[in-house]
C-alpha positions in Angstrom: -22.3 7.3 -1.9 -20.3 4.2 -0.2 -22.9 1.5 0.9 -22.0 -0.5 4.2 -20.0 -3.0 2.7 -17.6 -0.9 0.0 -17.1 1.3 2.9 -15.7 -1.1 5.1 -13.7 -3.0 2.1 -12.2 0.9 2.0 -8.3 1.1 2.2 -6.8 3.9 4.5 -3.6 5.5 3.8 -1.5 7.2 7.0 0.9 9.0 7.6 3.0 5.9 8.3 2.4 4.5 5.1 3.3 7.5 3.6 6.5 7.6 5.6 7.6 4.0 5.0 7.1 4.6 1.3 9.1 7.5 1.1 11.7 5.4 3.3 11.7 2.7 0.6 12.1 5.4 -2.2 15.0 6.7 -0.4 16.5 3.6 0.4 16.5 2.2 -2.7 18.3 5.3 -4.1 20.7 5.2 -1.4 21.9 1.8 -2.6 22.2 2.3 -5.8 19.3 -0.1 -7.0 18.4 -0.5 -10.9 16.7 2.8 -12.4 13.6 0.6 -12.6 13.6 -0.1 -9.2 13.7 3.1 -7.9 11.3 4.3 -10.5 8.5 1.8 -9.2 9.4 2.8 -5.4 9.1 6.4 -6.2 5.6 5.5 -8.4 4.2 3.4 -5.0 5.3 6.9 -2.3 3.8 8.9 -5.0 0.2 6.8 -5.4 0.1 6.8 -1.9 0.5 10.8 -1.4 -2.3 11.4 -4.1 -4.9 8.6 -2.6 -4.1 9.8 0.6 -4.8 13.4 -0.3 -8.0 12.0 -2.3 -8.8 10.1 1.1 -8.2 13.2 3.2 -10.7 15.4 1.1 -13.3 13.0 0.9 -13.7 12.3 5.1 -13.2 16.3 4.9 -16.6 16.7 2.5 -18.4 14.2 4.6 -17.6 15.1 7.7 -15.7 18.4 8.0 -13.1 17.6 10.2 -9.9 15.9 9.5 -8.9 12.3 11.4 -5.8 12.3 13.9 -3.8 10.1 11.5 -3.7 12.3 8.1 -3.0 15.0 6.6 
């Protein structure tokens, strides 16, 4: 269980990251940027979807409901 303080040092993912990561992703491909590049945007969208959806079922198990701003 989170103490006070690791709780509030917690990082929250929305649906606006989400979206401006998959932005960057698809930018990047758009221009034509180094395999690599692209690679490492597509890595950050996809970290953010899974902690997001880790995020998302943890405030589910604590709380049962679901805040505004995810999922």
């Amino acid at each position: 269980m989170l103490t006070a303080m690791q709780e509030d040092d917690r990082v929250v993912i929305t649906n606006a990251d989400i979206a401006a990561a998959k932005r960057d992703w698809q930018q990047a491909r758009t221009r034509g940027d180094h395999a690599e590049a692209i690679d490492e945007a597509h890595d950050v969208y996809r970290r953010l979807v899974s902690a997001q959806a880790q995020q998302i079922a943890d405030t589910f198990r604590a709380t049962g409901t679901l805040p505004a701003d995810q999922g």
